[in-house]
C-alpha positions as CSV (number, residue, x, y, z in Angstrom):
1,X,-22.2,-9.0,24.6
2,X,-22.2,-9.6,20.8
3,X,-19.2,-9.7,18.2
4,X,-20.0,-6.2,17.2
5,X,-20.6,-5.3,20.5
6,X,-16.7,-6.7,21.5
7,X,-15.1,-5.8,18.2
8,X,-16.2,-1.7,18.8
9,X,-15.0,-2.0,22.2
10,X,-11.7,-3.5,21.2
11,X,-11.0,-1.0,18.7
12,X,-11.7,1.8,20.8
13,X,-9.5,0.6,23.3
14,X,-6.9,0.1,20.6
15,X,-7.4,3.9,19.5
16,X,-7.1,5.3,23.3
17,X,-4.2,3.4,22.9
18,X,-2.6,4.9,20.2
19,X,-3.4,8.2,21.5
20,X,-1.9,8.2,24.4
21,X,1.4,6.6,22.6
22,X,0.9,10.3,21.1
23,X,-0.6,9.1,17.7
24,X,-3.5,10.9,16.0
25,X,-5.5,9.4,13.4
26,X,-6.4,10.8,10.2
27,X,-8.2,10.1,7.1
28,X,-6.5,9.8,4.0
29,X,-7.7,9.2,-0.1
30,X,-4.9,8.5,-1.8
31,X,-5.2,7.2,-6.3
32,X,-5.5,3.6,-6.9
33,X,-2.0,3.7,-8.1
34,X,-0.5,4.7,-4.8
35,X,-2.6,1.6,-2.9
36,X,-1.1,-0.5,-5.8
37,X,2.5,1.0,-4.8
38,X,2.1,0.0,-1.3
39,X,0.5,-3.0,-1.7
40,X,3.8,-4.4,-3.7
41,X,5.7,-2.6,-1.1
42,X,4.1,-4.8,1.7
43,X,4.6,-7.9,-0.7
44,X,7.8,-7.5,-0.7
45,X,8.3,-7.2,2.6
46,X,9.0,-3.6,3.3
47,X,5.9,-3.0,5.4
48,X,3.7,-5.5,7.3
49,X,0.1,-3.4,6.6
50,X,-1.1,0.1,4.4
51,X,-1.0,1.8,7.8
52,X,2.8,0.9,8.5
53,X,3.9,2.3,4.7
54,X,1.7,5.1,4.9
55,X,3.0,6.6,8.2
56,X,6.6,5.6,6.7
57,X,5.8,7.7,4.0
58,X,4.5,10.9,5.9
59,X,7.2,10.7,8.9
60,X,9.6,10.6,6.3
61,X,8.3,13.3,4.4
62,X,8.2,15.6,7.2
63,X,11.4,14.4,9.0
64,X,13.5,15.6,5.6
65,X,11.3,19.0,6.3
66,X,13.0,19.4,10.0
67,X,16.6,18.6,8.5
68,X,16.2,20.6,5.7
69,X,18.8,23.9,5.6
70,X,16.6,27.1,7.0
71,X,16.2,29.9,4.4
């Protein structure tokens, strides 16, 4: 078995992982200037990678959603 060959089956053991922790991946694009943002976020220590900040960042959003007074 190659590199490539070990590194594909690692991830995809890493991703059945995940999904069975009940995480779903997406794809997101998001402006240079919001990569910039999180990259000084994880400089200073906030988050440890782009993937920690970013699901910080969507949890978040949609956690102030469920709190939120109904209408």
């Amino acid at each position: 078995m190659d590199q490539r060959e070990l590194s594909a089956r690692s991830k995809a053991a890493a991703r059945k992982r995940m999904q069975e922790a009940g995480f779903y991946e997406t794809t997101v694009f998001v402006h240079e200037r919001t990569r910039e943002a999180m990259d000084a976020a994880i400089a200073r220590g906030q988050f440890k990678t782009r993937r920690e900040a970013m699901e910080h960042a969507i949890a978040s959003a949609f956690r102030a959603e469920e709190h939120a007074t109904p209408r």
